[in-house]
N, C-alpha and C positions, 0 to 999 in steps of 0.2 A: 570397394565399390558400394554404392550407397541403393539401398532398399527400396521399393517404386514407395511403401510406406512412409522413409524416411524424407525422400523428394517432397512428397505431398504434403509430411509434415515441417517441412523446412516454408515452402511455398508460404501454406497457412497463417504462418508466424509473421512472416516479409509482409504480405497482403494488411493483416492485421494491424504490424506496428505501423503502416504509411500513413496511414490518417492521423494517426496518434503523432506521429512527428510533422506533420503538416500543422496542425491542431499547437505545438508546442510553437514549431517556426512561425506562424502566423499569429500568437499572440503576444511573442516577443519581437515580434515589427522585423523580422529577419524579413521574411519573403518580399515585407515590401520597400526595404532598404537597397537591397538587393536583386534587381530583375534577371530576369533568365534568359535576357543576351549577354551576359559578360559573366566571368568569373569572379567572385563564389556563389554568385546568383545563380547559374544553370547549373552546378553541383548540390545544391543546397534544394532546388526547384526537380531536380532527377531521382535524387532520394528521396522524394513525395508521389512520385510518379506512378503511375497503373506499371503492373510486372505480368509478363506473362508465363502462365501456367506453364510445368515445365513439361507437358505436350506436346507445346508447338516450337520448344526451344529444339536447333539441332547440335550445340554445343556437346551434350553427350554422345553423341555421334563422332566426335571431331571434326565435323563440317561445318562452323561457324565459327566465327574468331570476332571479339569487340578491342578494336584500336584506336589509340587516342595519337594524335597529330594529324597533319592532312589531307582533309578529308578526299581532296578532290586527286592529291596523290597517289593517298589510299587505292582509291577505288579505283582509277587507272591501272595500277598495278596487280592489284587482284583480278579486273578482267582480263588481263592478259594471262592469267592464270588457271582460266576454268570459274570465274565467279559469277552465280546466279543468282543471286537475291543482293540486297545491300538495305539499309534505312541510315539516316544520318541524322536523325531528327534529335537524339541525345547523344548520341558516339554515331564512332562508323564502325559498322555492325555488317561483315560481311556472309554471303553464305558460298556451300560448294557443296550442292546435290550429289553432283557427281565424283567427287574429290577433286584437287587441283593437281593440273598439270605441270610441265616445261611449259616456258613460255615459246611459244614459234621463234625459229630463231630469225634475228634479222636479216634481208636481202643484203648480199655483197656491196662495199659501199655505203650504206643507209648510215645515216646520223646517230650516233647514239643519246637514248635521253637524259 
């Protein structure tokens, strides 16, 4: 398990090198070959991105999980499981404040999805 010093100093690093690789992707005409609605443009455009402090991440906790496929899938399924927070803007990024449950089970008869 890693040191709140070590976090901070991981953080530091990530924060640091973004620009520096924004800086390299946009002078080698990547970012703008490439836009950040399609693939490898929004990979490329993510790994330039603001990162958040790990403060406010709940991943160390266990109660966040980043998934990649669909999105709208995703997060259907995790609300049936206790999920409170979500962002989709670069992944689907869920959360569970409270940890995640069973999902209710279905009424007698009901469709399955």
């Amino acid at each position: 398990k890693s040191t709140p010093a070590a976090f901070d100093a991981r953080y530091n690093a990530v924060k640091a090198a973004k620009p520096k690789l924004h800086a390299i992707l946009d002078a080698a005409g990547i970012l703008a070959k490439y836009p950040k609605t399609s693939e490898p443009g929004r990979s490329f455009q993510n790994a330039c991105d603001f990162v958040q402090p790990p403060t406010h991440s709940k991943h160390g906790e266990g109660d966040a999980l980043d998934l990649k496929g669909d999105e709208n899938r995703i997060i259907a399924a995790a609300a049936k499981v206790g999920m409170t927070g979500k962002d989709k803007e670069a992944y689907t990024h869920v959360e569970f404040a409270n940890g995640a449950h069973a999902p209710a089970a279905a009424p007698a008869g009901a469709a399955k999805p």
